[in-house]
C-alpha positions, 0 to 999 in steps of 0.5 A: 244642434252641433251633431255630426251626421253622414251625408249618404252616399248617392251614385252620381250626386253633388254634395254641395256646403253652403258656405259663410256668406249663406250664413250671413246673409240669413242672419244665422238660420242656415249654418256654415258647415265645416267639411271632414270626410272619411275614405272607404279605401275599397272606393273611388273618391273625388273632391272639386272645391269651387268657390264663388265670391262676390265682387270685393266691394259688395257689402254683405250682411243679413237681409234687411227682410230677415232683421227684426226686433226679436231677431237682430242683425247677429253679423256686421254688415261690411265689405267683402274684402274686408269680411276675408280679410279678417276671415284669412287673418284670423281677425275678430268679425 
């Protein structure tokens, strides 16, 4: 619903974002979520961005399972290389 929420703190956890492709490929049922972050300055923190990609020319896009006629596809299928290109650049998707 574009609201905020904490993610509470849970000793020895990973909190893991799911990222644009996730989004794309459930044609929008699962969000991209933007990270911001507060630092409790009494406490220890720690961030290790990993990013997995798939191979440049892999053309991604919503699962044709997913597409239907009340729920049309809402991304373009294209490569994924040109898919960061335009992300990098700023480009319309």
């Amino acid at each position: 619903g574009g609201d905020w929420f904490e993610a509470k703190y849970i000793p020895n956890a990973l909190i893991i974002h799911i990222g644009d492709q996730i989004e794309i490929l459930s044609n929008g049922k699962y969000k991209a979520v933007l990270h911001r972050t507060t630092v409790a300055k009494d406490k220890a923190r720690m961030s290790w961005p990993v990013f997995l990609e798939p191979p440049g020319e892999l053309v991604v896009g919503p699962l044709p399972h997913l597409i239907k006629k009340d729920n049309p596809p809402k991304f373009k299928a294209k490569k994924f290389e040109d898919y960061m290109y335009c992300k990098l650049n700023r480009l319309p998707q």
